[in-house]
C-alpha positions as CSV (number, residue, x, y, z in Angstrom):
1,X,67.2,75.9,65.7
2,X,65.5,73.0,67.5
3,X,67.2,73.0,70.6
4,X,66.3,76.4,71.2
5,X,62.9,76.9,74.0
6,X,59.7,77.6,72.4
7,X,58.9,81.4,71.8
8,X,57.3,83.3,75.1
9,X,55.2,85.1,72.0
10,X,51.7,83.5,71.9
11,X,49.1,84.8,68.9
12,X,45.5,85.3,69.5
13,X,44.7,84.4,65.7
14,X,45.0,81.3,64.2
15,X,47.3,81.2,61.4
16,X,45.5,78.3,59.2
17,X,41.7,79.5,59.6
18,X,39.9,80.8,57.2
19,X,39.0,84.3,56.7
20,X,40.0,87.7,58.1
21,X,41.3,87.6,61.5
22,X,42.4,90.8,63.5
23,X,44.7,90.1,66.8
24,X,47.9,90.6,68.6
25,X,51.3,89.0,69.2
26,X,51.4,88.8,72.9
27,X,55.0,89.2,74.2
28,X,54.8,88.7,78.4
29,X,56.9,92.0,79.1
30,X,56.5,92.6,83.4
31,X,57.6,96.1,84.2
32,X,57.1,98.8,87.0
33,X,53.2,99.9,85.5
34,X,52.2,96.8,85.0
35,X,53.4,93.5,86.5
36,X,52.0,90.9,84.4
37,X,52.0,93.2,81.3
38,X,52.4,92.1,77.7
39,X,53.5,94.0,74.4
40,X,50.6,93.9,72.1
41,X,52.1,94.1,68.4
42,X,49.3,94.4,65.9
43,X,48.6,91.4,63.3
44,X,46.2,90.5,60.3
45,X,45.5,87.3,58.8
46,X,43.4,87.1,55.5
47,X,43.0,83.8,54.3
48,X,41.3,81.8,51.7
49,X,42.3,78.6,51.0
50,X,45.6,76.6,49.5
51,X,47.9,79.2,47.8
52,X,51.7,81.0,48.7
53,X,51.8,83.0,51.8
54,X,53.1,86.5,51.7
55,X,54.1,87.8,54.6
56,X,54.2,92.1,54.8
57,X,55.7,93.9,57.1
58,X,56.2,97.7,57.9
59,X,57.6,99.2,61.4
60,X,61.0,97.5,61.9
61,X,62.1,100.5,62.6
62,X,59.8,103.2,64.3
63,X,60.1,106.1,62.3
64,X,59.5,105.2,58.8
65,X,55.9,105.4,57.9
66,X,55.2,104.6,54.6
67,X,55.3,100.7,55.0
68,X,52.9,101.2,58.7
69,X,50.1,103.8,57.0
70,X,50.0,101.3,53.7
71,X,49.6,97.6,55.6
72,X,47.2,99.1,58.5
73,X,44.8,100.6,55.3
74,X,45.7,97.1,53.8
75,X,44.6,95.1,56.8
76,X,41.3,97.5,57.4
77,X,39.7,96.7,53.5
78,X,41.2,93.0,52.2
79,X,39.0,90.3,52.6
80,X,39.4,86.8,52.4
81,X,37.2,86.5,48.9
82,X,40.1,88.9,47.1
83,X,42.9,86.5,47.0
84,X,43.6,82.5,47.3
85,X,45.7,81.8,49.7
86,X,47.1,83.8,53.1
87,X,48.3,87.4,53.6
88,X,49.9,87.8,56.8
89,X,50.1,91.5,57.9
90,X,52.2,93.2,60.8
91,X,52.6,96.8,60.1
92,X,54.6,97.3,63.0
93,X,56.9,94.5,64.0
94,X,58.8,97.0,66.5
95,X,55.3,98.2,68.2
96,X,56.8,100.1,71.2
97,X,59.3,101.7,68.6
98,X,56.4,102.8,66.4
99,X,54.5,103.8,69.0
100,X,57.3,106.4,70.2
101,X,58.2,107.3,66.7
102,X,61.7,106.3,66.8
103,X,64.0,103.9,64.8
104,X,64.8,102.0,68.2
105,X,62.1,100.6,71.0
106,X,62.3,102.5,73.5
107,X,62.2,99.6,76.2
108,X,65.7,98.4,75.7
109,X,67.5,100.3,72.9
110,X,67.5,97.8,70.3
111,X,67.7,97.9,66.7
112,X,65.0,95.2,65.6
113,X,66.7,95.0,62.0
114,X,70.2,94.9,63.6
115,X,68.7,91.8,66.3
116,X,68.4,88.9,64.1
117,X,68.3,85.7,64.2
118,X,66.9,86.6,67.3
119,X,66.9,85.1,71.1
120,X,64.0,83.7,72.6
121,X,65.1,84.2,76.2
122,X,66.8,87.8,75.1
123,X,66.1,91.4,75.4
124,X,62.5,91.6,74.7
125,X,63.3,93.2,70.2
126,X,65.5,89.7,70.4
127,X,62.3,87.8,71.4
128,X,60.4,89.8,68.7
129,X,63.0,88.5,66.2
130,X,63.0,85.3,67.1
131,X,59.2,84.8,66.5
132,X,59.5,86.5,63.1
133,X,63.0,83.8,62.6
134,X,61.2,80.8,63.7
135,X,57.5,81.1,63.6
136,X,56.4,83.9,60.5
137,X,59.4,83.0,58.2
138,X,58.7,79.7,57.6
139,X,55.2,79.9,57.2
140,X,55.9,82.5,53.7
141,X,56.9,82.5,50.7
142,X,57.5,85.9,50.2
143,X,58.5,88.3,52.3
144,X,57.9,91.9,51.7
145,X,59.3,94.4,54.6
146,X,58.7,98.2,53.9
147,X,61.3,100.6,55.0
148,X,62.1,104.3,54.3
149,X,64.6,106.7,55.8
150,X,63.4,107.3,58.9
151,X,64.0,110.6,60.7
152,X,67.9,111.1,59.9
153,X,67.9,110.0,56.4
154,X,66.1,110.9,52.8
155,X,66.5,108.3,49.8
156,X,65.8,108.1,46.5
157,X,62.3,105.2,46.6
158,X,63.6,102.0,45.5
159,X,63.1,98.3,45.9
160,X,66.1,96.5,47.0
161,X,67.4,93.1,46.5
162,X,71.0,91.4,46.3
163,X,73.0,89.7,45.2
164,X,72.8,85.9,46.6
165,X,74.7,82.3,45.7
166,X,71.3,80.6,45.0
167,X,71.0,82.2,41.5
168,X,67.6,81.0,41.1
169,X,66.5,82.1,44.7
170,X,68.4,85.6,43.6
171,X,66.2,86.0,40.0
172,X,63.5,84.9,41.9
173,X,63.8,87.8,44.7
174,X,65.0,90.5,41.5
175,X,61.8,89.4,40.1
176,X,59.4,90.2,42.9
177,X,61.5,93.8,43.3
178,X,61.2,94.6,39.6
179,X,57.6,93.6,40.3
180,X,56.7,96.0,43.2
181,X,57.3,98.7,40.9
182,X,59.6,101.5,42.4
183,X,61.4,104.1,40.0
184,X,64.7,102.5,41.4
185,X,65.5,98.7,41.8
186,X,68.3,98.1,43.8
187,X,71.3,95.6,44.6
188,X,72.5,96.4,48.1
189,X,75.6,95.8,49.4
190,X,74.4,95.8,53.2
191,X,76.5,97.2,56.2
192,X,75.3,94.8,58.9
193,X,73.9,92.1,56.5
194,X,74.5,89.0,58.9
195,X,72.3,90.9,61.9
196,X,69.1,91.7,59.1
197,X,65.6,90.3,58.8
198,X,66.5,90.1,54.9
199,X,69.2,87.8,55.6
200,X,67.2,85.4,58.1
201,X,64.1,85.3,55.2
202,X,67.0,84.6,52.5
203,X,68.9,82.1,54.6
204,X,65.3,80.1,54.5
205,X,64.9,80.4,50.5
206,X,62.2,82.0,50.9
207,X,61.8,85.6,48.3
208,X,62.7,88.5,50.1
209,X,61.8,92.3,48.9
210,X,62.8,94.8,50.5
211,X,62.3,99.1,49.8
212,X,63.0,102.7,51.2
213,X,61.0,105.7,50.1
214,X,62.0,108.7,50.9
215,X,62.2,109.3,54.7
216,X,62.6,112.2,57.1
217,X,60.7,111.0,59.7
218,X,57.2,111.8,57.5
219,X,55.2,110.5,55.1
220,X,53.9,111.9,51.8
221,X,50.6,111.2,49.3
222,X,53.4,110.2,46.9
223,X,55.2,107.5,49.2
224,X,52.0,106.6,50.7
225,X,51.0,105.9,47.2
226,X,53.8,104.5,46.0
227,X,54.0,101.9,48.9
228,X,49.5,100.7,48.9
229,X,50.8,100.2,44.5
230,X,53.3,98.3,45.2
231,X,52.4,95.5,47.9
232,X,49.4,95.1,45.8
233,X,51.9,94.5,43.1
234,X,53.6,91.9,45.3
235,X,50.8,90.3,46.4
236,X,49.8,89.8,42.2
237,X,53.5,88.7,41.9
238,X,53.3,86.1,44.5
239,X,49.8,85.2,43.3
240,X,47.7,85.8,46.0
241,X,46.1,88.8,44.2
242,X,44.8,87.7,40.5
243,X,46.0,89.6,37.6
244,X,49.4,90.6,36.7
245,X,51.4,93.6,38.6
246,X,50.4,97.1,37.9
247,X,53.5,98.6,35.5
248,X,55.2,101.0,37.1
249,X,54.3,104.6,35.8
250,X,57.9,104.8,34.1
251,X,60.4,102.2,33.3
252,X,62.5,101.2,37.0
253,X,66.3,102.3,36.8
254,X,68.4,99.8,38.0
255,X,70.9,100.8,40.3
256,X,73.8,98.7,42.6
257,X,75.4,99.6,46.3
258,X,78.4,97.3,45.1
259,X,80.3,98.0,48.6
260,X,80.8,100.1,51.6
261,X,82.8,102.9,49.7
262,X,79.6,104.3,48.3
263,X,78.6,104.6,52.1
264,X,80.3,108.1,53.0
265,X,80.3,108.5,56.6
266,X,81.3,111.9,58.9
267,X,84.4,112.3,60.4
268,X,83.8,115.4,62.1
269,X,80.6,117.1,63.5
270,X,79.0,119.9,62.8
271,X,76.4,121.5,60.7
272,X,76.5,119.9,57.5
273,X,75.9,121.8,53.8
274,X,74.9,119.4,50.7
275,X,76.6,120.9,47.7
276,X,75.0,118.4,45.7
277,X,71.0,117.1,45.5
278,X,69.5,113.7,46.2
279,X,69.8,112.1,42.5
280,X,72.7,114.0,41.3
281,X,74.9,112.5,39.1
282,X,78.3,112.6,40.6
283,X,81.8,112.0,40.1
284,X,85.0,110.7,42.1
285,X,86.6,114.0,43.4
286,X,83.5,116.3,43.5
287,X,82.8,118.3,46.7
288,X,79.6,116.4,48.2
289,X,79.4,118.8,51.2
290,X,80.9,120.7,53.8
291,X,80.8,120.9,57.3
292,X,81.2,123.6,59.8
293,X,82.2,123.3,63.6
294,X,79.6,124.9,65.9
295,X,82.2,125.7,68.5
296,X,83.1,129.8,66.9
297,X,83.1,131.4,64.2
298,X,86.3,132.2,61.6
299,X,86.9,128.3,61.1
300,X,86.8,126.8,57.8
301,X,84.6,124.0,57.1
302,X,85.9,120.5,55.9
303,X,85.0,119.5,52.2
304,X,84.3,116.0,51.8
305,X,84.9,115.0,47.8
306,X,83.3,111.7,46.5
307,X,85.9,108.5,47.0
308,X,83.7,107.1,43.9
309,X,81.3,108.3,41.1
310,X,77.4,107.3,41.3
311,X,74.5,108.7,41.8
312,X,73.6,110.4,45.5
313,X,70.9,108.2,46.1
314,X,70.6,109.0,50.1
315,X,71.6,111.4,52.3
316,X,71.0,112.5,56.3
317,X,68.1,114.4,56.9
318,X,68.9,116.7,59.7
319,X,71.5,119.3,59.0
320,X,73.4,118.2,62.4
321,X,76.2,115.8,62.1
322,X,78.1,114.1,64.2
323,X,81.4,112.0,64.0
324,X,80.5,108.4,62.6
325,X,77.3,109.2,60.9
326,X,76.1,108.2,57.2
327,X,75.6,111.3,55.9
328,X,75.6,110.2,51.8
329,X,74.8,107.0,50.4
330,X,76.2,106.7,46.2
331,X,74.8,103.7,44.1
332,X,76.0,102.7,40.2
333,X,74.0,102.4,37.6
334,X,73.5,99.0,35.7
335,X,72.0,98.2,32.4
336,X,71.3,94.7,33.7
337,X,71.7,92.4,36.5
338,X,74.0,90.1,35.2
């Protein structure tokens, strides 16, 4: 990457100071109300001292508030006498996403998750991901990025891993997920894996923890809770926080997205009706849900069965479908890793 230009992102706090330190990331972005303008994405740095660096993000995606509510009460009470070490807090690495509430920024259309590596001299969520790529990522040593489903989708809460050829990097990342305490752990099989922040952060051997609790474009006490318990717990793991991680309140299921047949997408729009609920245990061949044309009445719906048996672990939010969309998500359950 060193024949690449330096990032146009500039940050008004200084990464290896001491103390708490409240600033931006200033992205030069010149448009029609404002010609020398800049993106301001929020950023934290608590420091105190030699120790690991975790680095916690929220807001890669707009919508999903759990991970941005947690890390801004995070960056408003930590202080530089709770921990040894550095804490580096963005709780919304796509700021003009966020501030829209939606899963893409609204300035160009891009997916930040689906825009890494990144581009320096790209579309201005490229230049974001490229900062994070080259300037954040190698600074940590863990990586904790909160996501949940966002307005179209509702999941079980889990932590996510997967599975990785560095075996010790890959116990190494399962640990810091078992640690964060969901009621689910996860191994993903990802979609668009090459294109992720996860895959950037585990391409640098650097522990990568990932979640998603609950969604629909909302937050709750519970997720809210669940999310300020478990960066705590990471921050413990990585040990930045003294003490050992909180235990969960019950023993975390362990659970696996082997591969993209447990990703059930739509081929036909409509309005869709669940037949089963989010945690239902389900086998190949059962009716998951129907869906109904829109166009007139005296059409019957199309059932859509299960290709594979799991547990219905996510599933779209709005009752509107159309052609190409995830609308359940099945994971396996594992008695162990191995």
């Amino acid at each position: 990457m060193s024949h690449l230009p330096d990032s146009p992102i500039s940050a008004t706090v200084d990464y290896h100071r001491d103390g708490v330190q409240h600033g931006f990331l200033k992205l030069p972005h010149s448009h029609d109300d404002s010609a020398w303008g800049n993106l301001m994405i929020p950023i934290a740095v608590v420091r105190n001292g030699a120790g690991p660096t975790v680095l916690l993000t929220g807001g890669n995606h707009g919508d999903e508030y759990e991970g941005i509510t947690a890390l801004i009460k995070l960056a408003n009470r930590l202080r530089a006498r709770d921990i040894a070490g550095r804490v580096i807090i963005v709780p919304m690495m796509n700021h003009p996403a966020a501030l829209n509430g939606t899963r893409t920024s609204p300035i160009d259309k891009d997916n930040l998750n689906r825009a890494f590596p990144g581009d320096p001299c790209g579309t201005l969520t490229e230049r974001i991901a490229d900062y994070f790529t080259r300037y954040l990522v190698p600074l940590s040593d863990v990586v904790l990025d909160i996501h949940s489903g966002g307005r179209t989708l509702d999941l079980l809460p889990f932590a996510a891993t997967h599975r990785l050829p560095d075996q010790d990097l890959a116990r190494r990342c399962l640990e810091g997920a078992l640690a964060f305490g969901a009621p689910n752990t996860l191994l993903m099989s990802e979609l668009e894996g090459a294109a992720l922040f996860d895959t950037v952060v585990e391409n640098q051997g650097k522990v990568f923890i990932s979640t998603e609790l609950r969604g629909g474009g909302t937050s709750t006490p519970e997720s809210v809770a669940l999310a300020e318990r478990g960066v705590e717990n990471v921050l413990r793991y990585a040990g930045v926080l003294a003490g050992e991680p909180h235990p969960p309140v019950s023993a975390s299921r362990m659970l696996e997205i082997p591969d993209n047949d447990h990703y059930l997408q739509s081929e036909h729009a409509g309005l869709l009706e669940f037949c089963v609920g989010l945690g239902d245990e389900i086998r190949a061949g059962d009716l998951i849900a129907r869906i109904y044309g829109m166009e007139r009445t005296g059409a019957a719906p199309v059932e859509y069965r299960a290709p594979v048996s799991g547990i219905l672990i996510g599933r779209r939010h709005p009752a509107r479908v159309a052609m190409g969309d995830t609308f359940a998500v099945l994971a396996v359950v594992l008695k162990n890793f191995d």
